[in-house]
C-alpha positions as CSV (number, residue, x, y, z in Angstrom):
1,X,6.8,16.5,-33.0
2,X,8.7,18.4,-30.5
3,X,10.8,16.6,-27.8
4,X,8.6,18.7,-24.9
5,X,5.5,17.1,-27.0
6,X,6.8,13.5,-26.6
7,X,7.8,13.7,-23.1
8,X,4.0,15.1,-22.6
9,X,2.7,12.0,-24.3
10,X,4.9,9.7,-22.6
11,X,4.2,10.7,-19.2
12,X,0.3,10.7,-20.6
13,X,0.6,7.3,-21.7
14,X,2.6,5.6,-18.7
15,X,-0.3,6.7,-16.7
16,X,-3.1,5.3,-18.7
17,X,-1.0,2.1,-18.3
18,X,0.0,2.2,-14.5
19,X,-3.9,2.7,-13.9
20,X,-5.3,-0.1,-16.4
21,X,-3.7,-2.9,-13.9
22,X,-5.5,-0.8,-11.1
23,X,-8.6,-0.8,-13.0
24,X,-8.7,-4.5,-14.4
25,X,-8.4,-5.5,-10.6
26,X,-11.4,-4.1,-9.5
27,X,-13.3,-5.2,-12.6
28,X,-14.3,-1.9,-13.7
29,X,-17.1,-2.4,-11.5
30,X,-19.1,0.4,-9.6
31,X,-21.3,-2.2,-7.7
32,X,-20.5,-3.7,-4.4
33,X,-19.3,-7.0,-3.8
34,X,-21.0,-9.4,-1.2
35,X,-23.1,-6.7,0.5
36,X,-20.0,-4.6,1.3
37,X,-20.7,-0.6,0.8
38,X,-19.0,1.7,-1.1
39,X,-16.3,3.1,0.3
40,X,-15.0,6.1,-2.3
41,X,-16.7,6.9,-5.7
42,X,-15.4,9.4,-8.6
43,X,-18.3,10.2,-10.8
44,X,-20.0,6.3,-11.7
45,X,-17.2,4.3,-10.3
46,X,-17.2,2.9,-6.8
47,X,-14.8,1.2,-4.7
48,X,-15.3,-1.4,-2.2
49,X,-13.3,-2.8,1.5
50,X,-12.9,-5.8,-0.7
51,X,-11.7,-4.0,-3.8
52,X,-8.8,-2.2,-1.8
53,X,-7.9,-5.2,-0.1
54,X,-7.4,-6.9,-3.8
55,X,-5.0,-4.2,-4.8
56,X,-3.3,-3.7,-1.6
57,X,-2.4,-7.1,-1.6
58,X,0.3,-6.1,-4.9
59,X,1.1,-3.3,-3.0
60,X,3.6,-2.2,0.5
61,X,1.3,0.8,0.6
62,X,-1.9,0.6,3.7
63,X,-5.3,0.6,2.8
64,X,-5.9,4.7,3.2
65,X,-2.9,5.1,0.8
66,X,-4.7,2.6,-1.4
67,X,-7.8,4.3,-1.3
68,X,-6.2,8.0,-2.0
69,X,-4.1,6.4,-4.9
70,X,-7.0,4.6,-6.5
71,X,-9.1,8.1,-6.5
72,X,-6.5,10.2,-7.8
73,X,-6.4,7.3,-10.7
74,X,-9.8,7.8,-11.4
75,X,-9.7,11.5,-11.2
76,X,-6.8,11.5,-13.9
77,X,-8.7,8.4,-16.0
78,X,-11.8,11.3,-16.1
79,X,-9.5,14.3,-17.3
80,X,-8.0,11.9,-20.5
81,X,-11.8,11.4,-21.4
82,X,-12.1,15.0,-21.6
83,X,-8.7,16.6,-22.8
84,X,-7.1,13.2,-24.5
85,X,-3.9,14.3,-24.3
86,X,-2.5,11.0,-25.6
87,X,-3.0,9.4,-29.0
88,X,-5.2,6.3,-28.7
89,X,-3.4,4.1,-31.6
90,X,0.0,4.9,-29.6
91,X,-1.8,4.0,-26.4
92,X,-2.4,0.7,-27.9
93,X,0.5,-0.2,-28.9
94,X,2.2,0.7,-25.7
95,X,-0.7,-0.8,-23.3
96,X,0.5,-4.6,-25.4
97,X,3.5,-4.0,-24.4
98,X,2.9,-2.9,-20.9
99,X,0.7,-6.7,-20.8
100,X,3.6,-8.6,-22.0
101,X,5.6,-7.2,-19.1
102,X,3.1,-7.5,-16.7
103,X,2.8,-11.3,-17.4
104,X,6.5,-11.7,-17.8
105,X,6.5,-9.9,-14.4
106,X,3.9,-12.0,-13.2
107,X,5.7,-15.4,-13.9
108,X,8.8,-14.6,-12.8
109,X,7.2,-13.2,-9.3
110,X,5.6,-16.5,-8.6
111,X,8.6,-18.8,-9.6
112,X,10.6,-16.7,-7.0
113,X,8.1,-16.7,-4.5
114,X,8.2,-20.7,-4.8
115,X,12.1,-20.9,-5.3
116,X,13.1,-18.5,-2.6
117,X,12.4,-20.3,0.9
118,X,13.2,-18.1,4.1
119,X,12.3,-19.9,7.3
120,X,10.5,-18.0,10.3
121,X,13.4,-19.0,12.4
122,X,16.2,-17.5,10.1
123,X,14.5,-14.1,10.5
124,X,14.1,-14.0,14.1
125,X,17.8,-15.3,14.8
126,X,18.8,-12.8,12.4
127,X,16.9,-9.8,14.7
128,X,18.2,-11.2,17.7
129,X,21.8,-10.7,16.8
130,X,21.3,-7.4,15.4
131,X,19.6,-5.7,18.1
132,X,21.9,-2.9,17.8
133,X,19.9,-2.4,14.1
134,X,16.8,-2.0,15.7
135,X,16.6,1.1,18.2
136,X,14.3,3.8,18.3
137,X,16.1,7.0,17.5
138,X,13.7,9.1,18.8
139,X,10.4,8.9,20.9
140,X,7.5,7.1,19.1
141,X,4.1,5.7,19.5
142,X,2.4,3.0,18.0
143,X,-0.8,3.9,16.8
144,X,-4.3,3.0,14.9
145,X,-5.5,5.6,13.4
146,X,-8.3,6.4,11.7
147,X,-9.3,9.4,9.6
148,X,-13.0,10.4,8.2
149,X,-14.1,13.6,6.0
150,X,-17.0,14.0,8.4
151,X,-17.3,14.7,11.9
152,X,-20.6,13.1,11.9
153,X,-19.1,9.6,10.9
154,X,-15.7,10.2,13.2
155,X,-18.3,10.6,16.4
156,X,-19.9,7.4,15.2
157,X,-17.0,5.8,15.1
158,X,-15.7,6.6,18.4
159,X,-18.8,5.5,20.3
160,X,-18.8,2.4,18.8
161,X,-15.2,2.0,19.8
162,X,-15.5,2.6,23.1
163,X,-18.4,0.4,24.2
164,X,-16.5,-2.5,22.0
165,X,-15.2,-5.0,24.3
166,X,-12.7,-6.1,21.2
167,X,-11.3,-2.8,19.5
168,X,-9.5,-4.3,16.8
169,X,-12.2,-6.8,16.0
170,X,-14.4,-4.1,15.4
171,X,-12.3,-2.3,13.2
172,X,-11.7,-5.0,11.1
173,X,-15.6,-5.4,11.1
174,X,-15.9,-1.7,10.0
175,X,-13.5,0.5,9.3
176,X,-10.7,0.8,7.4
177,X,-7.6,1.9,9.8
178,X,-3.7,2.4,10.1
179,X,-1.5,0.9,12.6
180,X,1.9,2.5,12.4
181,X,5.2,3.6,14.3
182,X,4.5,7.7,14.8
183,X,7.6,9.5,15.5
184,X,7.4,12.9,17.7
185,X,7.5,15.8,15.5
186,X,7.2,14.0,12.8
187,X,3.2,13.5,12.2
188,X,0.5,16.5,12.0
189,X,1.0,19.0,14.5
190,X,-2.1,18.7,16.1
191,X,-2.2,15.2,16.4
192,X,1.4,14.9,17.2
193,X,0.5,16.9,20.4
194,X,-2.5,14.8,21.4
195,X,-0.6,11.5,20.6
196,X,2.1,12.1,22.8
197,X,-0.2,13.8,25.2
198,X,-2.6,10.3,25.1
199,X,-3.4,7.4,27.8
200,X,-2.2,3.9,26.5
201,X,-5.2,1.9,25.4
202,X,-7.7,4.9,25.3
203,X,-9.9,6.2,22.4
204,X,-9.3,9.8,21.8
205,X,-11.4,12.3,18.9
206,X,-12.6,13.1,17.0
207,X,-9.7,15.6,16.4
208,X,-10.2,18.0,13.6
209,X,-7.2,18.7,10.8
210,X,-7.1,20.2,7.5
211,X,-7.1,16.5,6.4
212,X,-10.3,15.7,8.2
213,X,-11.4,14.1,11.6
214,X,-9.1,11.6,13.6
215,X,-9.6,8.9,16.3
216,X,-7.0,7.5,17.0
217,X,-5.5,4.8,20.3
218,X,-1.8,4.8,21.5
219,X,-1.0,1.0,21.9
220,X,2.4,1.6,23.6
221,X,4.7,4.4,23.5
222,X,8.5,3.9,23.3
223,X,11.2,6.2,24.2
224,X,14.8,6.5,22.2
225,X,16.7,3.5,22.9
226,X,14.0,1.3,23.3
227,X,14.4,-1.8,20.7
228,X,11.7,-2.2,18.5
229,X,9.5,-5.0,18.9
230,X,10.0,-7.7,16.4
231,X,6.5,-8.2,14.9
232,X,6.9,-4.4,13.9
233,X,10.2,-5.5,12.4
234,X,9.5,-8.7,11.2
235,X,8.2,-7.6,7.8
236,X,11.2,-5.4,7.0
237,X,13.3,-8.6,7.6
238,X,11.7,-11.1,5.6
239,X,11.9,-8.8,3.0
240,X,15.3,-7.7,3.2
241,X,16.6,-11.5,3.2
242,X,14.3,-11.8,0.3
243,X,16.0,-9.0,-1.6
244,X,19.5,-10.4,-0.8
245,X,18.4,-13.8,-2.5
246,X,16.6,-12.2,-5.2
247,X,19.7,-11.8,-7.6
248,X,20.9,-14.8,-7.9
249,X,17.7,-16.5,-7.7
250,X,16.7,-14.9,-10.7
251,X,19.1,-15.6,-12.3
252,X,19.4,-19.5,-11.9
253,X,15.6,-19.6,-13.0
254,X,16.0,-18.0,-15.6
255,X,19.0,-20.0,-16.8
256,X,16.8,-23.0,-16.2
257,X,13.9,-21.9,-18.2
258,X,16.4,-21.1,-21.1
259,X,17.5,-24.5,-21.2
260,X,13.8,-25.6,-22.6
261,X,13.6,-23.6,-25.4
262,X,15.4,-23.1,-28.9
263,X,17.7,-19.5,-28.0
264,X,20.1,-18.0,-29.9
265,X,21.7,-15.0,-30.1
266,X,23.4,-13.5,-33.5
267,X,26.4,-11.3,-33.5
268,X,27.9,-9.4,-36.2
């Protein structure tokens, strides 16, 4: 077998693996759960609010980037049924392994998240006295966002919106959304221009792309300079005192676990 031929394979087979996690989360089930309608189908499959919110929760990515992820899985798990460009007994073999890592992984992720303590006060001392870190560069926005394949279901969406007396209640209730920093220049043109061009606290759309329709509401706009606001910054905190303890936390865990069982290690 040529070296071209096994790096095909390979790449073949690490997909079929990254997607079985995906897949055993939602159950391999195309039904609904609790009433909840389907939000995206490939062929028989369907996926729920509640599924994405299951995988998301494993995941830094939002629920959109979820929900485009999990298709394209799906798409790719329908061309191996067709071309099966892998060999199954090989796919076996490899999928036992990718288990034992994934429960390896899975042990050692909730000993650390047990072991590793970081308290709520350490983070926000730890923005206030680097304030300096956390400056807008450039103008921004922050926005909810929300993005449809029909115009129908965007103009829906926007009435509904704007006769509820609690936006983000009703979005929670409804629709799946994004709330993210939007830099100028930096999103899609035509939105970009009717971001920045927006009313704090106003509805706006549908707005038509080559991505689809978009409603969207400016919650604040900030200029460069501005510091951010810590709840947007929070997050990247937590996680970046989490990352410095991670190491050696690690580490002394695994030492400890060691210490229970018969190890040893031959030399020549």
């Amino acid at each position: 077998m040529s070296k071209k031929t096994l790096v095909l394979l390979f790449s073949a087979v690490l997909i079929v693996l990254l997607v079985a996690l995906v897949l055993f989360l939602v159950n391999f089930s195309g039904q609904s759960k609790g009433g909840d309608s389907p939000l995206a189908r490939v062929e028989d499959l369907t996926i729920t609010l509640n599924d994405l919110k299951e995988v998301s929760l494993l995941t830094n990515f939002s629920l959109g980037e979820t929900a485009e992820r999990w298709i394209d899985e799906q798409v790719l798990l329908e061309h191996a049924k067709v071309s099966r460009p892998y060999d199954r007994s090989l796919s076996s073999s490899r999928l036992r392994a990718y288990e034992r890592r994934v429960i390896a992984g899975m042990v050692i992720d909730s000993l650390l998240m047990r072991y590793i303590k970081i308290d709520p006060e350490s983070i926000r001392e730890y923005y206030v006295n680097n304030l300096h870190d956390f400056q807008f560069q450039d103008s921004a926005a922050l926005v909810i966002h929300l993005g449809f394949t029909s115009i129908e279901h965007a103009r829906v969406a926007l009435e509904a919106l704007r006769s509820s007396p609690s936006f983000l209640d009703s979005l929670s209730d409804r629709y799946n959304y994004d709330r993210q920093i939007v830099y100028r220049r930096r999103f899609i043109p035509v939105l970009d221009r009717a971001i920045f061009a927006a009313t704090e606290n106003q509805v706006y759309g549908p707005i038509a792309s080559d991505f689809g329709y978009h409603v969207f509401l400016v919650e604040r706009f900030f200029n460069r300079g501005h510091t951010i606001p810590f709840s947007l910054v929070e997050k990247h905190i937590y996680e970046h005192t989490f990352q410095q303890q991670l190491p050696l936390a690690r580490s002394t865990i695994l030492d400890s676990l060691r210490e229970t069982l018969d190890i040893e290690v031959y030399h020549d």
